[in-house]
C-alpha positions as CSV (number, residue, x, y, z in Angstrom):
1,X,34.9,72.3,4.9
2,X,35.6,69.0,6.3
3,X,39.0,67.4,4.9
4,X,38.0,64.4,4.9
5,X,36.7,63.0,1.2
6,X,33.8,60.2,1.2
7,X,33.8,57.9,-2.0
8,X,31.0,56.8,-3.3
9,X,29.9,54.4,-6.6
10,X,26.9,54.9,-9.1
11,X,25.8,52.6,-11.2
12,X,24.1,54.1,-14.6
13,X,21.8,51.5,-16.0
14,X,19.4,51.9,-19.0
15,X,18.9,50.8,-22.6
16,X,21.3,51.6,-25.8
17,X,21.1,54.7,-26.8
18,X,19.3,56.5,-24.2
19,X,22.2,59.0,-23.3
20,X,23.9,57.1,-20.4
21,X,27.9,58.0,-21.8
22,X,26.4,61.6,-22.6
23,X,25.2,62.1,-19.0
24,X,28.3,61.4,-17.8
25,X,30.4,63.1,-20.0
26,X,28.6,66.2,-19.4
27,X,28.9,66.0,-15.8
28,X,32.5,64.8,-15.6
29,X,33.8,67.6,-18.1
30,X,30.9,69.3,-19.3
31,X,31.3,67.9,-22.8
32,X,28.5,66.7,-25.2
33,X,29.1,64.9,-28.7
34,X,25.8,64.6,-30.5
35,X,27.7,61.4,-32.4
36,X,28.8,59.4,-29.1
37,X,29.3,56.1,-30.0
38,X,27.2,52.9,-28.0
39,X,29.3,52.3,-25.3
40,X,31.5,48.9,-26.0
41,X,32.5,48.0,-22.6
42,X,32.0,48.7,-18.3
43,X,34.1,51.9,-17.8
44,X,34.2,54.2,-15.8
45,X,34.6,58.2,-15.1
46,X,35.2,59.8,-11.3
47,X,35.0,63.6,-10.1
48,X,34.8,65.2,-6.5
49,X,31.3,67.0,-5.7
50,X,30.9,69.2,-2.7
51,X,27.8,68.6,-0.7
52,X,25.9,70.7,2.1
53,X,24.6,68.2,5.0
54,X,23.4,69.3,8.2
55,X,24.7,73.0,7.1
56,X,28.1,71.6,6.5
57,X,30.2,71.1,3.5
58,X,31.8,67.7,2.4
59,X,33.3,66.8,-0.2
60,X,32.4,63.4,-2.0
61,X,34.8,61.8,-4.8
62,X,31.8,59.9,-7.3
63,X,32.8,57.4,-9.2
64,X,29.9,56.9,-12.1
65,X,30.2,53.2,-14.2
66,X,29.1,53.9,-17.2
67,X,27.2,50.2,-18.1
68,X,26.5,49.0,-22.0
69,X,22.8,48.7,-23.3
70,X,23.1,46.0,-25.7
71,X,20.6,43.0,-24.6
72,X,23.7,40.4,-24.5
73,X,25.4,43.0,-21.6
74,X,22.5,42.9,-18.8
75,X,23.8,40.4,-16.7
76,X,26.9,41.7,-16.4
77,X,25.8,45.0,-15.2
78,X,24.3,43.4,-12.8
79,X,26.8,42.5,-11.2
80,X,27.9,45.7,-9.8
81,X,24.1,46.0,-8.2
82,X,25.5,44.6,-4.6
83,X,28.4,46.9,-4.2
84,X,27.3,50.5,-5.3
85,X,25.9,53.3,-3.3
86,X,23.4,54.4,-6.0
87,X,22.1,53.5,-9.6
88,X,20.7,56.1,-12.0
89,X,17.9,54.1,-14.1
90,X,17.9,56.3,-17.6
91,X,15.2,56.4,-19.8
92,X,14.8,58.4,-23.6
93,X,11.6,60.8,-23.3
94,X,11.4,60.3,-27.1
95,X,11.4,56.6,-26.7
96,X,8.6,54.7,-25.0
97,X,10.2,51.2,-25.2
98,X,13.0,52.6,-22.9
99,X,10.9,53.7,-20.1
100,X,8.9,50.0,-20.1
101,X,11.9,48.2,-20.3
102,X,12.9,50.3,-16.7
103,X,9.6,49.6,-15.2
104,X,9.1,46.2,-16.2
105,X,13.2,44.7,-16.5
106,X,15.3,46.6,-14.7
107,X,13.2,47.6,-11.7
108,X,12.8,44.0,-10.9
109,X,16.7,43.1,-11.1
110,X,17.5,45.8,-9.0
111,X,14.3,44.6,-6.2
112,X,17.0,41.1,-5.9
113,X,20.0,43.0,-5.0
114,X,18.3,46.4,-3.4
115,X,19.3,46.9,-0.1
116,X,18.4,49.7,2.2
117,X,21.2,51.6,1.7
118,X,21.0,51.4,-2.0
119,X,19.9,54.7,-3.8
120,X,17.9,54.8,-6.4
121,X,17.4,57.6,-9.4
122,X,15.7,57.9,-12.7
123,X,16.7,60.2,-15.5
124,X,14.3,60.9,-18.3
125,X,17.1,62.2,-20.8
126,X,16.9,64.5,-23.8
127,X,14.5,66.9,-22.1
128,X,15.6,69.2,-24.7
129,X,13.9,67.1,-27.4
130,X,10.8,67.4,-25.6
131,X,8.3,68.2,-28.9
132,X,8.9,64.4,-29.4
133,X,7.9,63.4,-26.3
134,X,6.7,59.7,-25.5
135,X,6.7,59.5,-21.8
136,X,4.8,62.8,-19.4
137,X,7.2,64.0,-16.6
138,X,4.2,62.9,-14.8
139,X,4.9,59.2,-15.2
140,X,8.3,59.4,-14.7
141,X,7.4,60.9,-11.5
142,X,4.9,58.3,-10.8
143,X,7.5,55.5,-11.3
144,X,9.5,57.3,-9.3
145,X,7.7,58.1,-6.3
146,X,6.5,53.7,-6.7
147,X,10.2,52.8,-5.9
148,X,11.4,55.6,-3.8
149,X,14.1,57.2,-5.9
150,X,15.1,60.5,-7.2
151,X,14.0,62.4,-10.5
152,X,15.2,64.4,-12.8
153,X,14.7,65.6,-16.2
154,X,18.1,65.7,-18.1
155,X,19.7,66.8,-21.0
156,X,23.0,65.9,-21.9
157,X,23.5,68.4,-25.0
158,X,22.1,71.3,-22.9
159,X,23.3,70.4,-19.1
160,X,19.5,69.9,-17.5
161,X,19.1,68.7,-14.1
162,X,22.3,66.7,-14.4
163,X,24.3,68.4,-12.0
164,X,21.0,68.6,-9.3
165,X,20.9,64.9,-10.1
166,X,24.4,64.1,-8.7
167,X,23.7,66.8,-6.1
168,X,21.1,64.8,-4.8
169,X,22.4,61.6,-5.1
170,X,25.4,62.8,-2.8
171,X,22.4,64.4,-0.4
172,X,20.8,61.4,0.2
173,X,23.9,59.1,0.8
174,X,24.6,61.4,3.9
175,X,21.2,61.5,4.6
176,X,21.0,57.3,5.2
177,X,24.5,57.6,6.3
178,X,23.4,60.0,9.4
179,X,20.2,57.9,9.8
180,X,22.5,54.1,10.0
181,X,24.8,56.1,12.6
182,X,21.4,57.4,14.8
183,X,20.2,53.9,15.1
184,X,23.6,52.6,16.0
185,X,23.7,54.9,18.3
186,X,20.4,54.3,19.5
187,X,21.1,50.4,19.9
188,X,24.3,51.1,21.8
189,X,22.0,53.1,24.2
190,X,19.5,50.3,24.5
191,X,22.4,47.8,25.4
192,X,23.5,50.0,28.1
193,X,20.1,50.7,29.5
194,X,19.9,46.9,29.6
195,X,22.8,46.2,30.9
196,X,22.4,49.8,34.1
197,X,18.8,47.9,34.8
198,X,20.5,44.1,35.6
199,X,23.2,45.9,37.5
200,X,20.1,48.2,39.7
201,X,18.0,44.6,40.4
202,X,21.7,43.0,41.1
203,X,22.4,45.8,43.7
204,X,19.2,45.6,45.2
205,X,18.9,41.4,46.0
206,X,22.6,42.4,47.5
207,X,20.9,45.2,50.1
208,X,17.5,42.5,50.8
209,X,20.5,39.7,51.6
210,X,22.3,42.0,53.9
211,X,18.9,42.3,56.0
212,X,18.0,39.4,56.3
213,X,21.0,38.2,57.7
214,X,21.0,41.2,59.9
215,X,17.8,40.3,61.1
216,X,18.6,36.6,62.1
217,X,21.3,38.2,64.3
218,X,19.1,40.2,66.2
219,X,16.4,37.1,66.5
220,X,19.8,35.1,68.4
């Protein structure tokens, strides 16, 4: 396994009480409180993940902010948009108003600070409570599929999808990683080409130089 340990920040963004402290909790230390509290302030929780990429295994230290839901708090979580790796958008299935407020709110906050490196995952939480379902899989899919990110059904009490939700946040991270080193790699090779072609046509107006003065000799 390579030694070397890759850090990472995820956001977790998504209304109040939609189970963003849970998720966490129940990756960090696999607890679950069904009376967690709203969360009062930015905080944060970190824990090392091994990875396979390209049949190797790496180790990755994630460190998951855990944002507040209350209306007043938006802007500040914000904020942290321009210098994390991934956000996890987090919906309630039970609760319709909290998957609109992703698709029509928080998508567009996140299209002014998205850049191409930025990952981007939805959770549609308390899968376990899914006789009270508001929202299909299928549209959390949809949305899904509409802004390029992850998805997972989760459950915080139960442990759903929320380790294969990580997992896969760490996946892709290599995945752009490797492609942002291929296209370095590719513009170095460019430059050189470039630069081997000027050096070729330099050469050769050297050579035609040489004959023509050669032939001038032999006319005197």
């Amino acid at each position: 396994m390579n030694n070397k340990v890759e850090r990472i920040k995820i956001i977790i963004i998504g209304e109040a009480g939609v189970g963003k402290t849970s998720i966490i909790k129940k990756f960090i230390s696999d607890e679950y409180n069904e009376n967690e509290l709203p969360t009062g302030s930015l905080s944060f929780a970190s824990k090392n993940l091994n990875v396979i990429d390209n049949n190797i295994e790496k180790e990755l230290k994630l460190e998951v902010w855990d944002t507040v839901g209350q209306e007043k708090y938006k802007a500040m979580a914000q904020i942290f948009f321009k210098n994390s790796n991934a956000v996890v958008l987090v919906y309630d299935i039970t609760n319709k108003d909290s998957f609109e407020e992703l698709t029509t709110y928080w998508v567009e906050k996140i299209k002014e600070y998205k850049s191409n490196n930025l990952i981007l995952a939805i959770a549609g939480n308390k899968s376990d409570l899914y006789f009270k379902e508001q929202i299909r899989e299928e549209d959390g899919r949809i949305f899904a599929k509409k802004i390029d990110a992850i998805y997972r059904l989760t459950s915080a009490k139960n442990g759903e999808g929320i380790k294969e939700l990580f997992n896969e946040i760490g996946k892709k991270y290599f995945m752009k990683k490797n492609n942002n080193d291929n296209n370095n790699n590719n513009n170095e090779n460019e430059d050189d080409n470039k630069k081997n072609i000027v050096l070729t046509n330099s050469n050769v107006n050297k050579k035609n130089d040489v004959i023509i003065k050669e032939g001038k000799k032999c006319k005197c």
